[in-house]
C-alpha positions in Angstrom: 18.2 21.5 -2.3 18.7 18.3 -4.5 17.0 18.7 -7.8 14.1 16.5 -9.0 16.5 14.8 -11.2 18.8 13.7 -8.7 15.9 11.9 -6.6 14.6 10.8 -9.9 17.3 8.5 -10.7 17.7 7.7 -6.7 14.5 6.6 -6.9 14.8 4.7 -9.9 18.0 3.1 -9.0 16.7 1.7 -5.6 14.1 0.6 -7.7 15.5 -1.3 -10.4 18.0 -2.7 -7.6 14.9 -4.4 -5.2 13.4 -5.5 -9.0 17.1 -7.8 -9.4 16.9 -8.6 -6.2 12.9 -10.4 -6.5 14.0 -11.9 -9.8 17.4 -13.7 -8.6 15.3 -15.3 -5.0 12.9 -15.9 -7.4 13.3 -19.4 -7.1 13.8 -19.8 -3.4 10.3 -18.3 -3.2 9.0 -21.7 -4.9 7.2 -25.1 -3.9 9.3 -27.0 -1.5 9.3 -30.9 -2.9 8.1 -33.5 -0.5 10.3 -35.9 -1.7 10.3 -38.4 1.3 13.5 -40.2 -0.5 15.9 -37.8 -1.5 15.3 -35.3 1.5 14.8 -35.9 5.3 11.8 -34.3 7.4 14.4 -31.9 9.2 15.4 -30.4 5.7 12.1 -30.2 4.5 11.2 -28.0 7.8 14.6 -26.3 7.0 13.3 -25.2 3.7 10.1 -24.8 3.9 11.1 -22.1 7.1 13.5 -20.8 3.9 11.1 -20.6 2.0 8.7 -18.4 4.3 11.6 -16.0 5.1 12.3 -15.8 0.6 8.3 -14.6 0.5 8.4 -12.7 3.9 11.4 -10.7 2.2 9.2 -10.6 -1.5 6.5 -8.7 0.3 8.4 -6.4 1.8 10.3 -5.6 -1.4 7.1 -5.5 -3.2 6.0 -3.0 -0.4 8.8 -0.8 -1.0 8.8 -0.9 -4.8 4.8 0.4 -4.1 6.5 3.0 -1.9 9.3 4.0 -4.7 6.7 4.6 -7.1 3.9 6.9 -5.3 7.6 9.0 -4.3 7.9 9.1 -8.3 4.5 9.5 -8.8 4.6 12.8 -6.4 7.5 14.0 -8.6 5.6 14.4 -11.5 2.8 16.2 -9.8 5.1 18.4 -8.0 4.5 16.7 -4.3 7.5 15.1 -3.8 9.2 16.7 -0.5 6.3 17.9 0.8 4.3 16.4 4.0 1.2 14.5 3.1 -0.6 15.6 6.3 0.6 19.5 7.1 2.2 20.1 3.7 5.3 21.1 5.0 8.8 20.9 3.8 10.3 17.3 4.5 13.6 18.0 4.9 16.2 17.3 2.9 18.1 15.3 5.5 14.8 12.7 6.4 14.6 12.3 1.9 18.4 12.0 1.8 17.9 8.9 4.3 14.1 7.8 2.9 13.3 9.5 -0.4 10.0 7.7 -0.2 9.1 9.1 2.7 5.7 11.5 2.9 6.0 12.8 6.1 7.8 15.5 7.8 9.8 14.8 11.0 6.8 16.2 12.3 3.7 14.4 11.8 6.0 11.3 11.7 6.5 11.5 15.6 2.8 12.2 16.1 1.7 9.0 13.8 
């Protein structure tokens, strides 16, 4: 079994990596100018639909950083690798793919 340290720094890692990521499209994320003189109507609808996809991807990276820190959260308090619903094992195989996750293979299947 990995120790607390190991997923610790997995965590953190993914974490800090989804943080880079949010700050660098932080700027694709913005207004799109309705300048009807230096821009046409089709690339205005071509980045404004950019622009949706930039804060579609924001929320979910924003979901998963929420994710990342209940996992380190349950690290502190001794409940990481355990099911949230039968408190079972998770095994090592489901965290080595999802350390975030809070449900064994399990309870997963019967969500």
């Amino acid at each position: 079994m990995k120790t607390a340290t190991h997923w610790h720094e997995r965590l953190l890692s993914e974490k800090q990596e989804l943080e880079a990521l949010s700050d660098d499209a932080r700027e694709s994320r913005g207004a799109v100018e309705l300048d009807q003189q230096g821009v046409g109507r089709l690339s205005r609808m071509d980045a404004m639909q950019q622009q949706a996809m930039a804060v579609a991807s924001e929320r979910r990276r924003r979901m998963r950083i929420s994710q990342i820190e209940v996992a380190l959260k349950r690290l502190v308090t001794d409940d990481f690798g355990y099911c949230i619903r039968c408190g079972e094992p998770i095994l090592e195989e489901r965290l080595a793919i999802d350390p975030a996750s809070t449900l064994c293979v399990d309870c997963a299947d019967t969500r």
